[in-house]
Structures are given as C-alpha cells and as structure tokens.
C-alpha positions as CSV (number, residue, x, y, z in Angstrom):
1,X,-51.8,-151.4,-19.0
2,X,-53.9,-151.4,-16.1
3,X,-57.5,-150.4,-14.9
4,X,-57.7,-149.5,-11.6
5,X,-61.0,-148.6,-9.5
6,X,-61.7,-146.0,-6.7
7,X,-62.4,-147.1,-3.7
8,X,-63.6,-145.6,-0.1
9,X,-61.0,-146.3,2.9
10,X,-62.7,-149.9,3.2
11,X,-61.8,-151.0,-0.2
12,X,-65.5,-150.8,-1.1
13,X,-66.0,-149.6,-5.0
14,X,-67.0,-145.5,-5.0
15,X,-70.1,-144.3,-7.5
16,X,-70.7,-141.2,-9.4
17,X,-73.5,-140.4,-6.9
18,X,-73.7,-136.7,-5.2
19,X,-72.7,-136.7,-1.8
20,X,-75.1,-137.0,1.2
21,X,-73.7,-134.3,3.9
22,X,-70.1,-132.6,2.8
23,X,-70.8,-131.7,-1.1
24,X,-74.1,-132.5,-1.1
25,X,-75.5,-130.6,-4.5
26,X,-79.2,-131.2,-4.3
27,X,-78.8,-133.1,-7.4
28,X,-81.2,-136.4,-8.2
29,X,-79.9,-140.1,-9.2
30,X,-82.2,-141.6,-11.4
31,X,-82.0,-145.2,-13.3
32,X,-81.5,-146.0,-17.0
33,X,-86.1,-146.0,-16.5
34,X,-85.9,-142.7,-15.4
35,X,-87.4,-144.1,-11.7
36,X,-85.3,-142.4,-8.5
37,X,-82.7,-144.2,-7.4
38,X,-83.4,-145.6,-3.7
39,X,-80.0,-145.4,-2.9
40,X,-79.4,-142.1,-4.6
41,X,-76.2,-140.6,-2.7
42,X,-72.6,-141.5,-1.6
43,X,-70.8,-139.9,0.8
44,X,-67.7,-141.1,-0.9
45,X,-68.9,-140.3,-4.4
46,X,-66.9,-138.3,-6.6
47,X,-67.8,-136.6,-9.9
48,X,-63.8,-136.7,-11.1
49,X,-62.5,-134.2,-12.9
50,X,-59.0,-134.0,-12.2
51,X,-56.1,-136.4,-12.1
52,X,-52.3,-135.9,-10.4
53,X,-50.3,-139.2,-10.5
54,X,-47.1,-138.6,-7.2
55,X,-43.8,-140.3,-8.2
56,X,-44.5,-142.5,-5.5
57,X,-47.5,-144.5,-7.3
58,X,-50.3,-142.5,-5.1
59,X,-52.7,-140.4,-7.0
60,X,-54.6,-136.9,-6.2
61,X,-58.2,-136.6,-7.7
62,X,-60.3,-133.7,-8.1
63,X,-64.4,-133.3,-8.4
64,X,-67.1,-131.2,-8.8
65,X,-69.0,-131.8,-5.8
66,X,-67.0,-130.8,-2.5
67,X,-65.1,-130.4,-4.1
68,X,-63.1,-132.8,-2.7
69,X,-59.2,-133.3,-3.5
70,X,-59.1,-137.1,-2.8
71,X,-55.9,-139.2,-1.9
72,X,-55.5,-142.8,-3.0
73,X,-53.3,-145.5,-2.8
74,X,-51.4,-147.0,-5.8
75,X,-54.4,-149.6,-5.6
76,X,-57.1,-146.8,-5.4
77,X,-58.2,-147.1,-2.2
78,X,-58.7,-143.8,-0.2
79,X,-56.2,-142.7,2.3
80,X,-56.8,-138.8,2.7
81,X,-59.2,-136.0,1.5
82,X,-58.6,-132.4,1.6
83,X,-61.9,-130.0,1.2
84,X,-63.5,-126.9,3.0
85,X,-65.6,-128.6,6.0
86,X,-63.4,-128.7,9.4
87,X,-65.9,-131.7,10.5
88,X,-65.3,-134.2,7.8
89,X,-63.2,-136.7,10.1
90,X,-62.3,-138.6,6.5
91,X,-59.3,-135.2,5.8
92,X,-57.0,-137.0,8.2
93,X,-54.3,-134.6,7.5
94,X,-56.3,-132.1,9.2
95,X,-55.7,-130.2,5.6
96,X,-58.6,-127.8,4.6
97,X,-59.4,-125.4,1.2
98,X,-61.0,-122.5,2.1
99,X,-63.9,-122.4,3.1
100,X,-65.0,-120.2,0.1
101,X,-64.9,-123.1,-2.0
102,X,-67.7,-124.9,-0.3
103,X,-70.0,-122.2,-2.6
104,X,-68.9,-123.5,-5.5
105,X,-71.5,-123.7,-8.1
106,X,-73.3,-126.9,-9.0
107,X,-71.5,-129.2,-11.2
108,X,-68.9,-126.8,-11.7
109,X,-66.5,-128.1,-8.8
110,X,-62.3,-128.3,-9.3
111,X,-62.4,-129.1,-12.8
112,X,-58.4,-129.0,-13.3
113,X,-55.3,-130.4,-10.8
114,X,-51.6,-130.3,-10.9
115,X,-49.0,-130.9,-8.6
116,X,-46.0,-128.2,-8.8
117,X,-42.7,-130.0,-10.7
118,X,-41.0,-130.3,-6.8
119,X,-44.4,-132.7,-5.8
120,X,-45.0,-130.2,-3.0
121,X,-48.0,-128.4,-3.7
122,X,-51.5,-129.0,-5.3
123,X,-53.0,-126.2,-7.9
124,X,-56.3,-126.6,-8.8
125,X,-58.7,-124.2,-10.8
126,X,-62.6,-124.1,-10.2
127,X,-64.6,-124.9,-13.8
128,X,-66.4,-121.0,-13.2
129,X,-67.6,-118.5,-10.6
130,X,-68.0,-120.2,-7.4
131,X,-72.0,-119.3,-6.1
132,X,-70.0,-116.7,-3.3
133,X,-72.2,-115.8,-1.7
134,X,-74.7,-116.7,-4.3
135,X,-76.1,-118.1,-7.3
136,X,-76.7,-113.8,-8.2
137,X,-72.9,-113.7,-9.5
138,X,-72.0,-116.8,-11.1
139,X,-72.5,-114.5,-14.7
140,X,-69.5,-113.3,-14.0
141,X,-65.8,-113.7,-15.3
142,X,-63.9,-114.4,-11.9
143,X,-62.3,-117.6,-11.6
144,X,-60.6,-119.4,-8.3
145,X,-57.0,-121.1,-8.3
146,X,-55.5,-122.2,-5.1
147,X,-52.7,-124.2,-3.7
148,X,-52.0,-126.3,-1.2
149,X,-48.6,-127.4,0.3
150,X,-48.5,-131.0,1.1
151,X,-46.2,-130.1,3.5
152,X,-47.8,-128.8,5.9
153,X,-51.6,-127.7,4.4
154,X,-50.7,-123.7,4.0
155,X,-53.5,-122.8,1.2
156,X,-52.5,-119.4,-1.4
157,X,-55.4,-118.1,-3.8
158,X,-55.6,-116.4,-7.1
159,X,-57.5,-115.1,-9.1
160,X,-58.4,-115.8,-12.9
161,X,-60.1,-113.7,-15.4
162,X,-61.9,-115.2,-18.4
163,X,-62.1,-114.1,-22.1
164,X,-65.5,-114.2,-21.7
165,X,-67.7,-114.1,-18.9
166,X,-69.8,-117.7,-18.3
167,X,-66.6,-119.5,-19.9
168,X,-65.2,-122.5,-18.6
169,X,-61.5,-123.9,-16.9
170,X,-61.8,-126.9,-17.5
171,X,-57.8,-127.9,-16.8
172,X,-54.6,-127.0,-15.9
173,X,-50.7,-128.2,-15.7
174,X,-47.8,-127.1,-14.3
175,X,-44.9,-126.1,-16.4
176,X,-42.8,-124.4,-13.3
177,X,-43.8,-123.4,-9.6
178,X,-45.5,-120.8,-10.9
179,X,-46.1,-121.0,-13.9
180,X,-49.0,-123.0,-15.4
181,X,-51.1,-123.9,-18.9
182,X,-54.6,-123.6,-18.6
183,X,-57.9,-124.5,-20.5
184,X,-60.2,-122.0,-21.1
185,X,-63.5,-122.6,-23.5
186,X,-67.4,-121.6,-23.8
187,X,-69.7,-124.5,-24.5
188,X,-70.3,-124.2,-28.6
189,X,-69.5,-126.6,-31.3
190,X,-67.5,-125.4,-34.5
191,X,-70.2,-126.7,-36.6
192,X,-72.9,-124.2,-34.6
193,X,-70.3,-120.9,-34.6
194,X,-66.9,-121.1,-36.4
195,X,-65.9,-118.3,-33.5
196,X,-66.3,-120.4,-30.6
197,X,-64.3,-120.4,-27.8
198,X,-61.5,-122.9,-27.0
199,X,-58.4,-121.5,-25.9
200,X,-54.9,-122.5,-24.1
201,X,-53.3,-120.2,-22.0
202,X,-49.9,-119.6,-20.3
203,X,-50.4,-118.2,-16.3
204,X,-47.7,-116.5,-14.1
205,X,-48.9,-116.8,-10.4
206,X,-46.1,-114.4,-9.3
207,X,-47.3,-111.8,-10.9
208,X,-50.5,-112.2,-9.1
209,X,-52.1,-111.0,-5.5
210,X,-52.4,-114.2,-3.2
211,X,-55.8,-113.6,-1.9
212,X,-54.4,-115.3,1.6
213,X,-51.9,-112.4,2.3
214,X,-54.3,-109.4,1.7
215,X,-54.2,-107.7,4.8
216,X,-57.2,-106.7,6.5
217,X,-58.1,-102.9,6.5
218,X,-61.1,-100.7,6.2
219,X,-61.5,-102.0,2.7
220,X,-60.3,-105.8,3.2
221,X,-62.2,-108.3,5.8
222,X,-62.6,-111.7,6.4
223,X,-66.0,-114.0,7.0
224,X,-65.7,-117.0,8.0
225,X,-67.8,-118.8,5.0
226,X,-67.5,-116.8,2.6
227,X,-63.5,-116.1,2.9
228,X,-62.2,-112.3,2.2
229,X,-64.6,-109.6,1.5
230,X,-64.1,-106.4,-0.5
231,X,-65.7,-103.6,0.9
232,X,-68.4,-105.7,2.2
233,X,-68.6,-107.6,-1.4
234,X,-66.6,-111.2,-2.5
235,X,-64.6,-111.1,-5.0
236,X,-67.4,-112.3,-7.1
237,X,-69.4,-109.7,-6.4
238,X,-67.5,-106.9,-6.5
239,X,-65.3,-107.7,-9.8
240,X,-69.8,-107.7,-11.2
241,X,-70.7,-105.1,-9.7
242,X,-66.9,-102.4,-9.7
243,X,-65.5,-104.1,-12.7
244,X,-61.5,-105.4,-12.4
245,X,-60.0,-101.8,-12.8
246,X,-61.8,-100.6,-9.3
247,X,-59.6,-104.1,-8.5
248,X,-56.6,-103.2,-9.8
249,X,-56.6,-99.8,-7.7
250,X,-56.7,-101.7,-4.6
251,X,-53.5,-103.6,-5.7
252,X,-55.7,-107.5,-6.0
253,X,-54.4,-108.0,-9.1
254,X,-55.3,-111.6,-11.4
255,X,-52.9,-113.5,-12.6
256,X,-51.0,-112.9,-16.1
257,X,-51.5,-114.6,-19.0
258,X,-50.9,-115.4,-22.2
259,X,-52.2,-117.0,-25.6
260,X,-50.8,-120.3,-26.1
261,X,-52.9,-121.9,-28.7
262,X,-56.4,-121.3,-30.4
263,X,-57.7,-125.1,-30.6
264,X,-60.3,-123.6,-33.2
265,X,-57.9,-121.4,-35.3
266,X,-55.2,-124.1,-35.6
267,X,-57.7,-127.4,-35.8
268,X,-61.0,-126.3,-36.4
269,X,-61.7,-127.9,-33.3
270,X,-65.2,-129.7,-33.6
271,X,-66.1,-130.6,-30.3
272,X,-67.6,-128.7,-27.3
273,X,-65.4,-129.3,-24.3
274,X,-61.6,-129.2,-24.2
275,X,-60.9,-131.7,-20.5
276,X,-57.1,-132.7,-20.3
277,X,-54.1,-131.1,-21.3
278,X,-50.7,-133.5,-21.7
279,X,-47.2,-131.3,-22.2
280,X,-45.0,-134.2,-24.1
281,X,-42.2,-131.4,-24.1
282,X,-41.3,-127.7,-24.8
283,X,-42.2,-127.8,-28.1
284,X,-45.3,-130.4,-28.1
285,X,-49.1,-130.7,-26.4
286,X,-51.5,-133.1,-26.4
287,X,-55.3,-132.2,-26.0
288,X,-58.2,-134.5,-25.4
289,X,-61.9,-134.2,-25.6
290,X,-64.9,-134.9,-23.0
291,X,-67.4,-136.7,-25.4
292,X,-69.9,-136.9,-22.4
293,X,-70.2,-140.7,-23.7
294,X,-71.6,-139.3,-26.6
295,X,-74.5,-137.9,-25.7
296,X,-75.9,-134.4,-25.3
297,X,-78.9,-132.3,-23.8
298,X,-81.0,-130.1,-25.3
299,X,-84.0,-128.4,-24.1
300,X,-84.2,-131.1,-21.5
301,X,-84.1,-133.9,-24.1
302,X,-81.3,-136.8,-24.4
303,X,-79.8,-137.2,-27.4
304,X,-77.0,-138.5,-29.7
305,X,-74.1,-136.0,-29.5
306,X,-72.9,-135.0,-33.2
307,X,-69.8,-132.9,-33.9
308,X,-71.4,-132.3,-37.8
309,X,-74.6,-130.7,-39.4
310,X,-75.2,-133.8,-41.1
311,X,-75.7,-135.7,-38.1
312,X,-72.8,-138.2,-39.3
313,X,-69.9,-138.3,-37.0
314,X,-70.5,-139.1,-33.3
315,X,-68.2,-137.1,-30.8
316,X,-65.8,-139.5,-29.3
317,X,-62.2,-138.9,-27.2
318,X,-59.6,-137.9,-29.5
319,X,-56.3,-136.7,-28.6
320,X,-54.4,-134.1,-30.7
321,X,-50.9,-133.3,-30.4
322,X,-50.0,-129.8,-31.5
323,X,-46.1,-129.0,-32.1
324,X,-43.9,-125.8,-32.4
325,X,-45.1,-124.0,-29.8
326,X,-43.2,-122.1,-26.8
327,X,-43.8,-124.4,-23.5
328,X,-41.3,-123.3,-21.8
329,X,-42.3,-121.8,-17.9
C-alpha cells in the first residue's frame, strides 16, 4: 500500500551502515567490488530488526547495533531514540536502556519489539548473550528482555533461558501485559539435520525476578556498566560458571514458559531463521522467514542460499499461518 523510508531527524535517507560513536561494532562496509567503503559508517544507521506500529501512525524500530530503539514519524522521519549512552543528545526523552545492554554482542543487538496491548510499554528481547562483561560468556544460554514505559522511561529486566545454549531470539509479541510469544531457533537447515531447532514459546513475566528490583546485599551489587552483579559475576557469568539452580536459590528466577509450536515438527520447516511472528487471533499465527536476500556464508565464501540438497529451491520470504493452537495470554 505504501513504501515508506527511514530517515534521520533532517529528513535525510538512513543506511545499513554501523554506527560511528554510540553502537559502533567495529564492523567494515565494503562495495559490491569488495573495495572499503570511504564513507563506511552512519551515526544514524540502523541494522533493523524489530518493528512496533503505535495506533497513532508512529512507529518503534529495533536494531542490532546500539541497540537503538528508534522513534519515527508516520513519514519515517526520526523524532526520538531510546539506548544505553546518557550522552547521545539524539534520545530527547531523556529515556535510557540500561547500560548493560551497550555489551551486547556484535550483530546480535534487539532482535524482537512489542509494545504491551495498553501502548504503554516497549518489550524487547536481545537475539543471544549480551558480551557482559565479555565476549568469554556469550556460549551461554542467558538471554535479556526489558521494558520500557513510555510514560515516563522506568526500565524492568528479565531474564530468558534457551533450549539450547548459542540459540537465537529472534522475535517476540505481546499477547497480554505480561504475557508474550517468543521465537527461539539454532542456525541449521531441515535439509542438514531433521532435529533442528525452531521453536515458539509462550512467556509469563510475572512469574519472573525483575532484575531492576533486586535489592542490593552482600550477594547483589550494582556497576555502573555492566548493570547488577552476582557475587561479583553478571548474570552471564555466573548462570556459566554456577549453573541456573545456584540462581534459583537466590530467588532470580527466569521467566516461565511454555511450548507453543515446533515449526519443524508441524512443517518441516526448511529454512534457517524464523524473524517475525504475526498473532491473526487466538486460534491462528503467522510466521515468516529471513532469506538473507538469498544468500549465505560459508567458510567465508558468498553463495546462493538453498533450502534443498539438490541445490533447487532458493530460500525466499514465505509466511505460514498455523491454526488450532491456544493464543490466549
């Protein structure tokens, strides 16, 4: 119906290019020659992951490389930002994540954003283990959600644990206040392992710790980049190093979940990344693909991206839609 483009609070057309100062990911632009790009950054570049569309025709995006939550207009042009560094002038809300998630690891920003059924808060889930404090524990199994209240930039984090560890989140929607669906997969084709991983879950946030109220004790501090610390350890670290029972003892508890669907069970789901998640109604859900434009890497090579043996069928966005299942919060 409409194509509409992002664009910086000027009006001026964004890129895909990694961010000079706040996000910057050490990453490198090149051309379609393979030659550096001269201009290979944008302060205002997003890789965007996540999309929440406001009753009032604004939209929220998420990326991968503050991450930044991004406001727009109903014509796309920026109007707010909300990420973890207190000296980007461009978050003129004065609204912040914590700053934990300014270790997030590269290319695996804020892959999934919804907005609570009431519009008043933003949930987003990280893709995997933020790098916090360090690229040593992004192996493990610990995921980030966290909220923010539009009304007046309060934050609340939980945390998520995956099937298996190295998996990925890859989105998320609201169903209630507190209760959400969320996508949860590894990175294998059917065609390479009939067992892989591509799962939707139903999450309860109530029945989790909100890592913001933990009060600080001999076991529980806080520091100032790295956000609450467990005996000394992140979360990260010490759910790798203690395990989740050691965890549980101290009352942080993840939050509950449930199986909602198994993509490859019920379809044989052929492709490698499940991205967006569309509830059309208790019964009903939609699922669609990232195809990656059809392309793949392996062993540092570019190459077509097949979802057969054969080499026959190209991986393209498909949506399925998946009825008689219990989508109710």
């Amino acid at each position: 119906m409409k194509e509409i483009l992002l664009k910086d609070p000027t009006g001026r057309p964004i890129t895909g290019l990694p961010n000079r100062h706040f996000g910057a990911t050490k990453e490198v632009a090149y051309d379609q020659n393979d030659v550096v790009l001269a201009i290979g950054t944008d302060e205002y570049g997003l890789d965007s992951e996540g999309l929440v569309a406001l009753k009032d025709g604004t939209f929220w995006v998420s990326d991968e490389y503050g991450p930044h939550l991004v406001h727009f207009n109903s014509e796309g042009v920026e109007i707010d930002r909300i990420n973890a560094y207190k000296q980007d002038e461009r978050c003129k809300s004065g609204y912040f994540l914590p700053n934990a998630f300014a270790n997030r690891k590269q290319n695996r920003g804020m892959e999934g954003l919804t907005i609570t059924p009431d519009q008043k808060k933003l949930v987003g889930i990280m893709q995997s283990t933020m790098s916090n404090p360090d690229s040593s524990v992004t192996t493990s199994d610990l995921v980030r959600i966290v909220v923010v209240n539009l009304d007046d930039g309060s934050t609340e984090q939980y945390l998520y644990r995956q099937e298996l560890k190295s998996n990925s989140n890859t989105a998320i929607v609201a169903l209630s206040e507190t209760c959400f669906l969320v996508a949860e997969r590894d990175d294998d084709f059917y065609k390479d392992n009939p067992n892989a991983f591509k799962r939707i879950y139903k999450i309860y946030l109530d029945a989790a710790t909100n890592l913001e109220k933990v009060q600080l004790s001999d076991h529980f501090q806080q520091n100032e980049s790295l956000g609450l610390l467990i005996d000394g350890q992140t979360p990260e670290q010490y759910v790798l190093n203690e395990g989740w029972e050691a965890l549980k003892k101290l009352n942080i508890l993840p939050v509950a979940k449930s199986l909602v669907v198994d993509l490859v069970e019920t379809l044989h789901y052929p492709h490698d990344k499940v991205e967006g998640l569309w509830v059309i109604d208790e019964q009903h859900l939609a699922i669609i693909n990232d195809d990656d434009y059809g392309f793949t890497e392996t062993d540092g090579i570019l190459e077509q991206k097949y979802l057969d043996a054969e080499k026959s069928v190209i991986d393209c966005n498909t949506l399925y839609v998946i009825g008689q299942l219990n989508l109710a919060p």
